[in-house]
Structure formats: C-alpha cells, structure tokens
N, C-alpha and C positions, 0 to 999 in steps of 0.2 A: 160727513156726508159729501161735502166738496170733491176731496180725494177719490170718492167711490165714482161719482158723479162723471169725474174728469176722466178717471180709467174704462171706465163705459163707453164713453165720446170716443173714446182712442181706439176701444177693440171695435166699436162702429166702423170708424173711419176703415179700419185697416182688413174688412170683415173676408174681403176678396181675394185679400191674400193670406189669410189663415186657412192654415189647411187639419184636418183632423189626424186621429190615432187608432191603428188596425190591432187589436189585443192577438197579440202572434202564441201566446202561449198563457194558459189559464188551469191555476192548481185548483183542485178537490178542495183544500179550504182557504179561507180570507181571500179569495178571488182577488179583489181590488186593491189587495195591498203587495201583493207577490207578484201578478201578473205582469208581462214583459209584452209593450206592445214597438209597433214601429210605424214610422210617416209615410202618410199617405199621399 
C-alpha cells in the first residue's frame, strides 16, 4: 500500500502536466485493446 500511496502523491504532484489521449482510430470489435490513440 506504500508503493500505491507514493505513486498517487507523484501523479498529484505532477497532475498539471499530465496531459491526456485522443482515441484517433477505433475497430468494430475489442475497441480498447486495438485502438490507436494520439497526445493531446
């Protein structure tokens, strides 16, 4: 739980410079595991 704890604290810290993912291309099936996205 330390480990979890600590990585948490860090994606906080860092929250302003995380930026997300634009799903650019999405198959008919297993969507989430094929699809090809790109940065936002």
């Amino acid at each position: 739980m330390d480990v979890i704890a600590e990585s948490v604290q860090r994606v906080h810290e860092r929250r302003a410079s995380i930026t997300g993912l634009k799903m650019v291309y999405e198959p008919k099936y297993l969507r989430f595991f094929q699809a090809r996205f790109e940065k936002l």
